[in-house]
N, C-alpha and C positions, 0 to 999 in steps of 0.2 A: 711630235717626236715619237709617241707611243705606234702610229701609225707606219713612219718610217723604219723603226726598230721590227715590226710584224714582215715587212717587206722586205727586210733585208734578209731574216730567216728562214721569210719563204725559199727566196732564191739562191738565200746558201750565197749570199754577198758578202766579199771581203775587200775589205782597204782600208789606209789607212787616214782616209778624208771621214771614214763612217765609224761611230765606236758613240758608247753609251757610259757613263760612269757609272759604278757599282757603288748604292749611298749606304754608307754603313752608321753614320751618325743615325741616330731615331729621327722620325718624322722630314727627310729631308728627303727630296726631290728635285729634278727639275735634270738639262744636257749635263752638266756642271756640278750637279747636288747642290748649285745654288740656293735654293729654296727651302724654308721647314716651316712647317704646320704650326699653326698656333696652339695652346692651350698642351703642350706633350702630347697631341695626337699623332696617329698612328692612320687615320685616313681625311680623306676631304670630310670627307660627312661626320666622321666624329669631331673635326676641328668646327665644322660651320653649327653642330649641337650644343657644344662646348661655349661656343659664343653667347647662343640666346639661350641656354640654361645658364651662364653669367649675367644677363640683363634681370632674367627672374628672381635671381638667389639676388638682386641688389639691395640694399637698404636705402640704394637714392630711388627719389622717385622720376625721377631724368637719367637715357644714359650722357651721362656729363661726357663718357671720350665721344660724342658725337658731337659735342659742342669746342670740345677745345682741341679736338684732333682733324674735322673736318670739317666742309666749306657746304654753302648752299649749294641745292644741286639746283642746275638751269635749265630751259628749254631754249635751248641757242637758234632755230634754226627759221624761229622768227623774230625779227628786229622791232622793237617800237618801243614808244615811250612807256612804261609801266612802273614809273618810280622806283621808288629803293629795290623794294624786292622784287627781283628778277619773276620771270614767269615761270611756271612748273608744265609740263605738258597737260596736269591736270586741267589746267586753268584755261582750255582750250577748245571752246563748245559749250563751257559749262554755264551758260545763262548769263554771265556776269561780263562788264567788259572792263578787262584788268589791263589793257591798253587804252590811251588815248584815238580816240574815235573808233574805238572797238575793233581793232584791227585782228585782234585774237575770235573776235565772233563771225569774221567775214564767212557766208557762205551757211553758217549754223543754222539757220532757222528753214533751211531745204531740206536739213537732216529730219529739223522740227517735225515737219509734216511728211517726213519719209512714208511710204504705202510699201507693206511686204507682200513677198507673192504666194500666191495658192502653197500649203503647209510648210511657212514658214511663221514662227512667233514673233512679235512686235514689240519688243521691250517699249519700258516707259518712256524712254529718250527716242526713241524711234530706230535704233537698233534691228534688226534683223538675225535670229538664228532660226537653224533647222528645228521644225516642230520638236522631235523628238527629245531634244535637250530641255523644253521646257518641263520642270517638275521633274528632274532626273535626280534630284540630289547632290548637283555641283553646278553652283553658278557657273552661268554663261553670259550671260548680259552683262555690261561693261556696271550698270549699276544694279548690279543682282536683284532685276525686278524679275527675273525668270524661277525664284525661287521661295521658300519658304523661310527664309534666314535674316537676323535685322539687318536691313541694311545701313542701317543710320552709324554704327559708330567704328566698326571693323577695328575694333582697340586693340583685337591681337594679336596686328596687323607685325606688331615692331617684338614680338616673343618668338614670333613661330618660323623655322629655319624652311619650310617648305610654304613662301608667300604668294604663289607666281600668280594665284586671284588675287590678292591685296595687288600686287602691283600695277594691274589693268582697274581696280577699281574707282569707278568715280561716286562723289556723292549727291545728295539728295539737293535735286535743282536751287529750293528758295531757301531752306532753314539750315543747311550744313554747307562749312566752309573746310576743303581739302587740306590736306595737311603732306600730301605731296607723295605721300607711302602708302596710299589706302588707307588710312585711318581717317577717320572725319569727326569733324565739333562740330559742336552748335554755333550756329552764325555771330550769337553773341560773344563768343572768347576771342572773334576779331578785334572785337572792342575790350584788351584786357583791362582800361581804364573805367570800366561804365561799371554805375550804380544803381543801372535801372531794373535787371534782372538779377538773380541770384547766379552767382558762377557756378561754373561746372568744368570738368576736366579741361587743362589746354593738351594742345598736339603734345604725342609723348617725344616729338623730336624738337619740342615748342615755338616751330615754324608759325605759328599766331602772333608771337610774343617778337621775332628778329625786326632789326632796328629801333624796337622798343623797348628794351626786358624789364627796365627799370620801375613802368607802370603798372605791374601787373599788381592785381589784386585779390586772386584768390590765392594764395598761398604766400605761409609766414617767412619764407625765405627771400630772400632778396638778392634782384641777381643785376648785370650789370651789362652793357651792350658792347663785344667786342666789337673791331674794328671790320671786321668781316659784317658784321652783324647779329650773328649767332648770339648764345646768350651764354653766360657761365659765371659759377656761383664760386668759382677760385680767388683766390687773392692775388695770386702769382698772372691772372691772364688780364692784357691790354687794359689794366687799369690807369696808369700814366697821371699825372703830376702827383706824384704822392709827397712831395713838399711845398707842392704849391709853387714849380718852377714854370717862369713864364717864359718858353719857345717865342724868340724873336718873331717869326711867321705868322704867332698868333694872335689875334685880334681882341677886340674887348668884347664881339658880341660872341665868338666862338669861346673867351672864357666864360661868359655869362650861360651859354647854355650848357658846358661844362659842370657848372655848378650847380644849375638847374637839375640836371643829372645825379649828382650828387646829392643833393637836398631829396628829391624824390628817392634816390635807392636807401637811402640812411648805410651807403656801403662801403668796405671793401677800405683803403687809403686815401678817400677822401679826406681832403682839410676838415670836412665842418658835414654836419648832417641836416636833418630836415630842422632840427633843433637849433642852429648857430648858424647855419651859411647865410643867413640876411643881410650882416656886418659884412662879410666879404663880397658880397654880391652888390651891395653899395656902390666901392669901388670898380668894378665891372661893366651892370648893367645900367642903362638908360630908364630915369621913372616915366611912367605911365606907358612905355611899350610894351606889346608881347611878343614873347621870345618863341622861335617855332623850337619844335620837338616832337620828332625826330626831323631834321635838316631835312627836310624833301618829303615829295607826296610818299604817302604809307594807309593801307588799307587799301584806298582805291588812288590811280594814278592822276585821278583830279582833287584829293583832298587831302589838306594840311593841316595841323594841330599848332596848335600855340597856347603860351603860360606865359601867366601874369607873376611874374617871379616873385613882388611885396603880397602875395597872398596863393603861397602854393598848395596844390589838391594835386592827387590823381590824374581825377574828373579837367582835361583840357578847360583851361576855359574860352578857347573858340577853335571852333571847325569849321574852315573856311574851305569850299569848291572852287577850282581855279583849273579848266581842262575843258575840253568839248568829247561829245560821245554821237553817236547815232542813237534816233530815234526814229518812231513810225512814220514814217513820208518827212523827214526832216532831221538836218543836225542840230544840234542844241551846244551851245557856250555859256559857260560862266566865268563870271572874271573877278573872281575874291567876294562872291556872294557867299554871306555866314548863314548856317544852320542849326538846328537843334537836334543834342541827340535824342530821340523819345523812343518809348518802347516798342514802336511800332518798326523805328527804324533799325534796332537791335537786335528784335526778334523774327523777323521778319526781311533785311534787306531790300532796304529800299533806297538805298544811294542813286541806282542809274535813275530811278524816276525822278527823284527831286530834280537832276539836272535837268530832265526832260523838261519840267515844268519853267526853268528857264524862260526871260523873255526876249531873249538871244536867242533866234534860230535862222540857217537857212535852208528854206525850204525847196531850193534850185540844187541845193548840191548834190555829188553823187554817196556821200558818206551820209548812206541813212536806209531804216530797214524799208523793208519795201510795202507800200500806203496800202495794197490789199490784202497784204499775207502772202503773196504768189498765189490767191484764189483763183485768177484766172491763167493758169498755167497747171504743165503736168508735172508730175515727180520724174524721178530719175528712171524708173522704171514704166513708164507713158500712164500713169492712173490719176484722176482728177484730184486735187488735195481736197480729205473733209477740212471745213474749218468752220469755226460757231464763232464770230466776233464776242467774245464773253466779255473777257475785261474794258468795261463801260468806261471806267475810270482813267484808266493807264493806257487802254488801248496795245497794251501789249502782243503779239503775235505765238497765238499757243495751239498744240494739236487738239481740236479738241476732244480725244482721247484721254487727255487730260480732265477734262471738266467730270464733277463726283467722281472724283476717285480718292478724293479724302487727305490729296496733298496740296499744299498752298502755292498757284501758280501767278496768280493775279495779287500784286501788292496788298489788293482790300478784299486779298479772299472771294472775287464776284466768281469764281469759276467753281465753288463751294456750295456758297450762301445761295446763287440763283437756281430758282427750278424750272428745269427746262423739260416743257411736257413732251417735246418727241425724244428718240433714242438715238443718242448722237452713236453709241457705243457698237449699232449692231455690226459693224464691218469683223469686229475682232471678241464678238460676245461671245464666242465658245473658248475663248482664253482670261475674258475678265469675269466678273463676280458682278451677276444684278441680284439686288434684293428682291425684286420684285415686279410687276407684270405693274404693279401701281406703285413702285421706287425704283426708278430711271438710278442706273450707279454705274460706275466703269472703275471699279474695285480690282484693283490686282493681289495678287495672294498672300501679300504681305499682312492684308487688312483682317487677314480670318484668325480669329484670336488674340488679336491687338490690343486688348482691356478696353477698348474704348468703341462703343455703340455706336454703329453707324448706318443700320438696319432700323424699320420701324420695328419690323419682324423679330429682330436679335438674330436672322439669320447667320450673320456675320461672325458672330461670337460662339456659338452654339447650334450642334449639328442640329438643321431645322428647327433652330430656335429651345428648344429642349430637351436636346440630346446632351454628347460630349462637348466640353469646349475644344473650341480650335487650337489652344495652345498646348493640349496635349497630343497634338499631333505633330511625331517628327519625320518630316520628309529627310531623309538622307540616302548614300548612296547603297548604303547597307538595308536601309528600311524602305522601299518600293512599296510595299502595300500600304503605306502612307500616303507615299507621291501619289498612288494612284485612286485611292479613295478619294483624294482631295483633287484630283482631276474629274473626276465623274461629278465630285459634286458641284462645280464649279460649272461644270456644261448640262447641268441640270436643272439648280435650285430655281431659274428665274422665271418657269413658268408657274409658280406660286402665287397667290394674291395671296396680299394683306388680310381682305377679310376672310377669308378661310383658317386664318391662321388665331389662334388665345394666345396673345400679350403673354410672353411666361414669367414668372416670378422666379426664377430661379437666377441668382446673379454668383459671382465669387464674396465669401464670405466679407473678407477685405474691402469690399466696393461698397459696401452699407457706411453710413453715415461719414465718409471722407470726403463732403464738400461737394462731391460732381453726381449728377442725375445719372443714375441707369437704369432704371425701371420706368416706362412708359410713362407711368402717373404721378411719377417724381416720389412713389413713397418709401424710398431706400433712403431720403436724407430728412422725413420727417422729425423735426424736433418732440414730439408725441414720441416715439418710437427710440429717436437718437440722446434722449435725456435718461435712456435705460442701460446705454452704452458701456465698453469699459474699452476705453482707449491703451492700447499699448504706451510700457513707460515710457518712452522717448519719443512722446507725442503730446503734442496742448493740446486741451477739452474745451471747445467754443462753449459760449453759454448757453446755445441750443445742443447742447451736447456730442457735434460733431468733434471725430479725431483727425487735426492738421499733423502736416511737417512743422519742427519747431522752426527750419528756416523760413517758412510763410510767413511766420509773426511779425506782422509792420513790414512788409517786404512792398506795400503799396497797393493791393490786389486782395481784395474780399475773399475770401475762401469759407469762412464761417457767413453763413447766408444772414444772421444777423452784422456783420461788423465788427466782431469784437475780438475780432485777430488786428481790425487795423484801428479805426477812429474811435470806435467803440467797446475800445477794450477793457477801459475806468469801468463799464459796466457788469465784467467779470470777474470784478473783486466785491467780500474777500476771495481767494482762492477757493477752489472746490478743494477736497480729499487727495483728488489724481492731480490739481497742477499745484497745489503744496510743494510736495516731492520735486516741484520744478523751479522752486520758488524765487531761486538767483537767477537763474540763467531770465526768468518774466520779467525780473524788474531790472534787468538791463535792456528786454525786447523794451518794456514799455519804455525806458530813454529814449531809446530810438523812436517810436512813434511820438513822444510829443516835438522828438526835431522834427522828425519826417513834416507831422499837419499841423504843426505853428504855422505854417505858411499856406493857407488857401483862402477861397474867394470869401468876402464877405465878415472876413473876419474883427472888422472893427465895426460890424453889428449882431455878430453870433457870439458867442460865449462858447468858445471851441469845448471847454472842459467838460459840458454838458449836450451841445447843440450839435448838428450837420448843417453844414449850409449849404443850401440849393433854393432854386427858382420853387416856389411851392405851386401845389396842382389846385389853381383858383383860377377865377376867373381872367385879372390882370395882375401875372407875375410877375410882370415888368416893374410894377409899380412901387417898388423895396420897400414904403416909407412906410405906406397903407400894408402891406403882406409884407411883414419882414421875413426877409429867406433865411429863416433857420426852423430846423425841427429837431424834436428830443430825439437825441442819439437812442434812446426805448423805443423809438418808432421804425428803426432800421430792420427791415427785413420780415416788416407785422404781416403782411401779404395785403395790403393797403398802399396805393403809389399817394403818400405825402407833398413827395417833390415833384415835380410837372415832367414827365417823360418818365417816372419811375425811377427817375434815378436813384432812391433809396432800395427799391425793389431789383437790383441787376442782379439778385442771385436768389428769386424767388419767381418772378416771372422770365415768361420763355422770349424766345426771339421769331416764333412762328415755326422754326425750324426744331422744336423739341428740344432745342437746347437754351442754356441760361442767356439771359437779356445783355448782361455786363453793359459795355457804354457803347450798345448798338440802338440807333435810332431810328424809329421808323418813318419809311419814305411815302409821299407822294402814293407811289406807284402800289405801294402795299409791301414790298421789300425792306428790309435793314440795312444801315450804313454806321461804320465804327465815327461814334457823333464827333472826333477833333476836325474828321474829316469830309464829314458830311454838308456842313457849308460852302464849301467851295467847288460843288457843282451843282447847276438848276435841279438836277434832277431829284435831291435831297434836299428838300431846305425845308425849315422849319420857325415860325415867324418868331417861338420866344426863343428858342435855342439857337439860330441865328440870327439873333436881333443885334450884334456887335459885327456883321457884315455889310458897310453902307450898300446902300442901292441906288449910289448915283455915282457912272463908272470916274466920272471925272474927280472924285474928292473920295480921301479915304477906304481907294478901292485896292489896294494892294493882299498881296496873296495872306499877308500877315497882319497887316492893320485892322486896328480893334476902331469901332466907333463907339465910345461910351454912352452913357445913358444920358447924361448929359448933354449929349452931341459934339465934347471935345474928341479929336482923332488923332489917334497914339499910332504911331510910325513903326510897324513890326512890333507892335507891341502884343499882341496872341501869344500867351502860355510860355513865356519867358523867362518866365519864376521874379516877375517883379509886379509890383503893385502899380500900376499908371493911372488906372482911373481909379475916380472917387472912393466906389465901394470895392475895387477888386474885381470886378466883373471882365476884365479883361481876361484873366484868369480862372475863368469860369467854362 
């Protein structure tokens, strides 16, 4: 319009087909004066300010008119099966297959092993920009690995009126789940219902939470799933039977899981809450079924949730896969095979490989990735693909660009953990980060200053190890002699060696006694040293005088190198001076840890309230009767392995790799493997830690069956959270 009105003055045009209305109301526009600006602005740009300084100045922690004003947004322009929640264009390349048979991943793993050409930069997806954008001060890579800035959460994503990076932004391949706008979680607030990690923010549009809202579990409010899916905390939105009126149309299982709903949100106009809907639910639902929730695949479009209505949780009590995907030289099908969630799967994402492991496959079809990587073919631009078969495990197809570079590409971490003595990286070394002439890395510049040591050297952290650290350096577009000291040194540091280099002692004050190594020689989390400590007040004091988060307490996961944030925590009473001061809020952590490890192995021959129970490091562990497997919880973490593999010791001995041991077991080969999972390949196995894998394929040989010590064999009975053999060593 504004176009046509220029042209018409130009030419000194008159009729009366041409005419503009003069808008005298404020903020109104448009042929007609149809239009007016929201918020009493007086332009575009003050109206679209106006907006997200309303989201800021909110008191809700949600914008709720995005839940009860608007719809999911879709990516329509590819069809397939992808359950409830439609597909986001995010979802599109991004490692995961959010269709059945991967039909959103067709083609992606070409991009995988994309080769850029002579001075062009090679994002970590395989992306392609002009050299000179890298280090500029404004992302350019679609997952701003071309930059200095987190890439991980982009939370500003839904504040800031000028997004048009958030909107191109994708997130970090294995541990972050998109949220459609540029903003990204952490993999686990997929899972709003899971117990196994501590929560952390959901999407601010709470696209994690749609066709679920009800099970969410980090936060006190309770919200309720409209019929769109969306979520909303109103009274007035698509709550429906609020007398308990029964629609002809509807059935007794569609009231059942109605009520299901209701019991789990404790909301809104329901008849009954988690407290009383049992008597109603009587009449409704069928005993001994389980009721699905949410109606249809959610999370991923092969897997479905179900509740046991006479005993409701959160916590599903089954996850059932029921969908085929592609995998490496082969598709894979499952057909209502049940799973477990574990933290491996939470934190980590690991759905498509489970189904991989399937014993449904076919390996004739054409829906599968392809058996060599495209190794023996060229890129799009005629260059031979590198590629390093890394993941032993999973066999997954990754650049290996990827491998050391300090993100988890391979389910079991082998693209990490393994060291590979040539230099996969030199194609693209004058844009990644090596440590060292004698530490192989393919660091992108995310890693310089990350608080977490990834160098022998401390290169990584500190300019040549003993200079500035890295995180006071801001590349932006204002600050160029940042960008470009950290370009130089980038195309510099890795003709360095190690030995030339002194170990330096110089760490962030903060980093001393908080549980994780960073000094070469581990003596920043010295109990000697850390019993002189003084822990900030909103922090617990282990009895070797480390300072935790108080969410760590009993959270399942040793942080305090003796134990005494989880099993062994009876042993940090009375209180010290500093967790005095904290004295309620511990003796509801400790509630929790005696629910938590009332249940582990061996328990009806340990004395939980004093003892740990593990396989002890003797001669024949196996033998429980003669060696009974318990040791004084006083023995956790003496720097002595009690338990046979050290399992007492996972946060005092190393893993090979200069980091803590936790429940990595070591292989065969000389490598580590995370021990649930280390059994069920040759290549790790271990004769007392997997003494519950028979080794006659015909009997008791399933991916989950335990063979007890006894020799009776329990059917999916592995880590199930139930007692099947004698002593519990199923669950060992």
């Amino acid at each position: 319009m504004a176009d046509k009105y220029a042209h018409a003055l130009a030419l000194n045009l008159t009729s009366n087909d041409i005419f503009l209305c003069k808008c005298t109301l404020h903020g109104t526009f448009g042929k007609y004066c149809q239009y007016q600006l929201t918020h009493n602005s007086d332009s575009f740009e003050s109206s679209v300010h106006a907006q997200f300084d309303e989201y800021e100045r909110s008191n809700e922690s949600y914008g709720w008119g995005i839940q009860h004003h608007g719809q999911i947004i879709c990516y329509e322009t590819l069809f397939c099966d992808h359950g409830l929640l439609c597909l986001d264009w995010h979802d599109i390349c991004d490692g995961e297959q959010n269709c059945i048979d991967g039909r959103d991943e067709e083609n992606c793993d070409k991009l995988e092993f994309n080769e850029c050409n002579q001075g062009e930069y090679r994002c970590l997806n395989g992306m392609c920009i002009a050299e000179e954008f890298w280090l500029d001060g404004e992302p350019d890579c679609m997952d701003w690995s071309d930059e200095k800035v987190n890439t991980y959460t982009g939370w500003w994503c839904n504040t800031l009126p000028s997004n048009q990076e958030c909107d191109e932004h994708i997130c970090d391949y294995r541990t972050a789940w998109s949220c459609g706008d540029g903003e990204c979680v952490r993999w686990q607030q997929r899972f709003p219902f899971q117990n196994v990690l501590p929560t952390v923010d959901d999407c601010y549009n709470l696209r994690n939470l749609y066709f679920m809202c009800e099970v969410r579990t980090n936060h006190r409010e309770k919200l309720w799933t409209q019929i769109n899916g969306m979520c909303t905390n109103n009274l007035w939105y698509d709550v429906g039977h609020p007398n308990m009126i029964i629609n002809s149309n509807e059935s007794r299982r569609e009231m059942c899981i109605y009520l299901i709903r209701c019991s789990l949100s404790t909301n809104f106009y329901c008849p009954c809450d988690a407290s009383n809907c049992r008597m109603l639910m009587n009449d409704y639902c069928d005993k001994n079924i389980l009721y699905p929730y949410p109606d249809g695949a959610v999370i991923r479009p092969y897997l479905f949730l179900s509740y046991n209505w006479e005993n409701l949780n959160l916590m599903p009590d089954s996850l059932i896969i029921f969908g085929s995907i592609k995998c490496r030289g082969y598709q894979a099908f499952a057909f209502g095979e049940e799973i477990r969630l574990t933290f491996e799967m939470v934190r980590f994402n690991r759905l498509d490989y489970l189904l991989c492991l399937s014993n449904s496959t076919n390996f004739t079809s054409s829906i599968q990735y392809d058996e060599t990587c495209w190794n023996n073919s060229l890129t799009f631009n005629g260059q031979p693909y590198d590629f390093y078969d890394i993941c032993q495990y999973t066999r997954e197809c990754i650049s290996q660009y990827r491998i050391s570079n300090q993100y988890i590409d391979c389910p079991y971490s082998d693209d990490e953990r393994t060291i590979i003595e040539e230099d996969l990286c030199s194609n693209i070394q004058q844009y990644r980060f090596q440590c060292s002439n004698d530490q192989h890395s393919c660091l992108t510049v995310q890693t310089l200053g990350d608080q977490s040591t990834h160098c022998d050297n401390y290169f990584d952290e500190n300019f040549y190890g003993s200079g500035r650290f890295f995180n006071e350096f801001i590349c932006e577009i204002d600050n160029k002699d940042s960008c470009n000291l950290l370009k130089d040194y980038l195309q510099h540091e890795s003709n360095v060696s190690i030995s030339n280099i002194v170990s330096p002692s110089r760490i962030r004050f903060r980093a001393y006694c908080d549980g994780e190594w960073n000094l070469g020689d581990h003596s920043d989390e010295s109990s000697v040293f850390c019993l002189q400590w003084i822990c900030r007040q909103d922090q617990y004091q282990c009895k070797t005088g480390q300072c935790i988060e108080l969410s760590w307490i009993c959270d399942g996961t040793w942080d305090c190198q003796d134990g005494s944030d989880e099993e062994a925590i009876s042993l940090n009473q009375p209180w010290s001076k500093h967790n005095r001061k904290l004295e309620k809020i511990l003796n509801d952590r400790i509630t929790k840890c005696k629910e938590r490890f009332h249940f582990q192995p061996f328990k009806n021959l340990c004395n939980l309230s004093y003892e740990y129970p593990c396989y002890l490091n003797v001669t024949n562990p196996l033998d429980i009767i003669k060696n009974h497997p318990c040791i004084p919880l006083s023995q956790i973490g003496d720097g002595i392995a009690h338990c046979y593999g050290g399992l007492d010791e996972k946060n005092t001995f190393d893993d090979g790799y200069n980091q803590m041991k936790g429940y990595n077991l070591r292989c065969s080969n000389g490598g580590f493997f995370q021990y649930p999972y280390a059994c069920r390949n040759d290549t790790c196995w271990d004769p007392i830690l997997c003494s519950y894998k028979s080794t006659n394929i015909s009997y008791c040989s399933g991916l989950n069956d335990v063979l007890c010590l006894n020799g009776i064999c329990i059917k999916n009975g592995r880590c199930n959270e139930e007692f099947e053999c004698q002593f519990g060593e199923d669950e060992h």
